[in-house]
C-alpha positions as CSV (number, residue, x, y, z in Angstrom):
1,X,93.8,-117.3,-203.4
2,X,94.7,-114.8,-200.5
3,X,91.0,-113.4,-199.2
4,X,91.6,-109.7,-199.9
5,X,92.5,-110.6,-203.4
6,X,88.6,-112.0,-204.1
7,X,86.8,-109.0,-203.7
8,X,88.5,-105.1,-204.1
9,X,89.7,-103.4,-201.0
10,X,91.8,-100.5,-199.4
11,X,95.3,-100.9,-198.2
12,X,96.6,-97.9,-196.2
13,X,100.4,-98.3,-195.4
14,X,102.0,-96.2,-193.3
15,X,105.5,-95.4,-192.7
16,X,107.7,-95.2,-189.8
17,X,111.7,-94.9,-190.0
18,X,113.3,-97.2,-186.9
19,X,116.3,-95.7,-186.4
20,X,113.9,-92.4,-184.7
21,X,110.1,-93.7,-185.3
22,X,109.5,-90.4,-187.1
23,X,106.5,-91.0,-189.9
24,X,108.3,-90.4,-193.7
25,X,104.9,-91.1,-195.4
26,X,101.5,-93.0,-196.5
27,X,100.8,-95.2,-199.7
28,X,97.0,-96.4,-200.6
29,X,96.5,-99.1,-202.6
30,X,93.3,-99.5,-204.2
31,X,93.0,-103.0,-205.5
32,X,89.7,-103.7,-208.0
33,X,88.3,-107.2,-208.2
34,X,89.2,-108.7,-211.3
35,X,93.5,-107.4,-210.9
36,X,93.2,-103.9,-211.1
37,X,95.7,-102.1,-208.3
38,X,96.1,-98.2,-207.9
39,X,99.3,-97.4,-206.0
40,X,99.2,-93.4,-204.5
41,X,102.1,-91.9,-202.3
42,X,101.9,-89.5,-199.6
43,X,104.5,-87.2,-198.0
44,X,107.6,-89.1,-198.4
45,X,106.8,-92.5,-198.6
46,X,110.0,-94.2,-199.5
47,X,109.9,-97.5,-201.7
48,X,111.5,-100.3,-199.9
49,X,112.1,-104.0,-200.7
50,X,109.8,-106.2,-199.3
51,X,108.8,-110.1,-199.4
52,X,105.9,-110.6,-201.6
53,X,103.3,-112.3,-200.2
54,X,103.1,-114.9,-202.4
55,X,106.5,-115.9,-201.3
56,X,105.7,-115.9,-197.4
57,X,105.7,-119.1,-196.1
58,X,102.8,-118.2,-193.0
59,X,100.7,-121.1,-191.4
60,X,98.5,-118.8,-190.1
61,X,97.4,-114.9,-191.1
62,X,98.7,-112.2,-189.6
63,X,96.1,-110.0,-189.9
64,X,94.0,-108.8,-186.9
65,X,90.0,-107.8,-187.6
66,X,89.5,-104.6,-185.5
67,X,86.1,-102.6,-185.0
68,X,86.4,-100.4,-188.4
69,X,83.1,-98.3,-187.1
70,X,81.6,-98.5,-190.7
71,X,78.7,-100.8,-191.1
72,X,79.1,-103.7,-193.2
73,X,82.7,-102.7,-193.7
74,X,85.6,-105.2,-192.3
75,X,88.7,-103.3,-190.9
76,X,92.5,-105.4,-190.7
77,X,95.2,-104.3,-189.4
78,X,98.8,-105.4,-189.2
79,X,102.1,-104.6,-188.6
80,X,105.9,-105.9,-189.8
81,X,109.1,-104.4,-191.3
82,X,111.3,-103.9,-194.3
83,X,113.1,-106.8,-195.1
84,X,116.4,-104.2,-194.3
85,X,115.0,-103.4,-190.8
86,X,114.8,-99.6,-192.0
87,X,111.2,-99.0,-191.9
88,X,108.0,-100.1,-189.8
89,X,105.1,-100.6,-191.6
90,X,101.6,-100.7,-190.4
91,X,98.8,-102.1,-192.6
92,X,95.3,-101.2,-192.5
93,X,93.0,-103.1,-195.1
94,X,89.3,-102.3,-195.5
95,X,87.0,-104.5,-197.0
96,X,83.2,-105.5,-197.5
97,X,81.3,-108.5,-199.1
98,X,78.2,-106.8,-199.9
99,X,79.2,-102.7,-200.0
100,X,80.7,-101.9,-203.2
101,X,83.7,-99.8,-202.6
102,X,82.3,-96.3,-203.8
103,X,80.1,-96.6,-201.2
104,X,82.5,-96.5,-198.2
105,X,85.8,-95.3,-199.6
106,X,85.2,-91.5,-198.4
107,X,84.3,-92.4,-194.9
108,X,87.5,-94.5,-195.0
109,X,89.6,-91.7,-196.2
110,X,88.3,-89.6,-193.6
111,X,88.8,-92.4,-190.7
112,X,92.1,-92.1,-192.1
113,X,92.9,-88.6,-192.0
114,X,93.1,-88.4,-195.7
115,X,92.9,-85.3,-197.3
116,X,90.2,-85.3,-200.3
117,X,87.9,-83.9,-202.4
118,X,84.6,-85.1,-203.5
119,X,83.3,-84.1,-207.1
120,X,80.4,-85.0,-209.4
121,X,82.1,-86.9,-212.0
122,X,81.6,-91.0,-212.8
123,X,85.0,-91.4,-211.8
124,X,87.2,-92.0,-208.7
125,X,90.5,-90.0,-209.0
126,X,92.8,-90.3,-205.8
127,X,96.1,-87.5,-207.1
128,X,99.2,-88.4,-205.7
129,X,102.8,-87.7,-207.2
130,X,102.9,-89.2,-210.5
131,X,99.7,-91.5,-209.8
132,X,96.4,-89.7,-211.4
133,X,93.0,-91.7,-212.1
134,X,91.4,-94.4,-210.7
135,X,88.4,-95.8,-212.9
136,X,85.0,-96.1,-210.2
137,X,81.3,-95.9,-210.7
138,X,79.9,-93.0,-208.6
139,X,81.8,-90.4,-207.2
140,X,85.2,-88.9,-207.9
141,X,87.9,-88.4,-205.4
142,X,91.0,-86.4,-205.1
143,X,93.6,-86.7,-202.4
144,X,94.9,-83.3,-200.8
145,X,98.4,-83.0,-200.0
């Protein structure tokens, strides 16, 4: 099993077209241990076809562990293309073995430059285009546009 599929984890994916490396948008991807995935889109993130992981024939990860300057908190980062060539796409993946997500998603938002708001509600809400709630434990998040 891939390692950021055993325990739940943020992908930040951002966007960059070739032709003029201009930014067209962001998409998060919460994933939930036990198969649970939240897909949110930012800007103009345009969906592209890709080659699924599972698919990928790599000997070796392409993932790079940088400083993420959150204790306890692992930081990836990575970078590759459409399979067309249109778009650059850089990867960011944040993970921990022993802080449960809630705990560090809004400090990774704001490392991010993610826009958000923090609520009292048992729930985790990240608002993007058509994508609305996000089941969590302790705090409630909603992403500014």
């Amino acid at each position: 099993m891939y390692s950021n599929r055993r325990r739940s984890h943020i992908h930040i994916i951002e966007q960059y077209d070739t032709e003029n490396m201009r930014y067209t948008g962001k998409r998060i991807v919460i994933y939930i241990k036990g198969g649970k995935k939240y897909i949110y889109d930012i800007d103009n993130f345009i969906i592209h076809i890709y080659k699924n992981p599972k698919h990928k024939l790599n000997t070796k990860s392409l993932w790079k562990i940088v400083d993420s300057h959150i204790e306890g908190v692992i930081k990836k980062s990575m970078i590759n293309y459409s399979e067309n060539g249109r778009f650059r796409l850089i990867h960011t993946l944040y993970e921990s073995p022993t802080i449960p997500m809630d705990e560090y998603i809004g400090e990774v938002l704001e490392k991010e430059g993610i826009m958000y708001e923090k609520t009292s509600d048992n729930m985790t809400n990240l608002t993007s285009n058509n994508y609305n709630i996000m089941p969590q434990k302790k705090h409630y998040y909603q992403l500014k546009k």
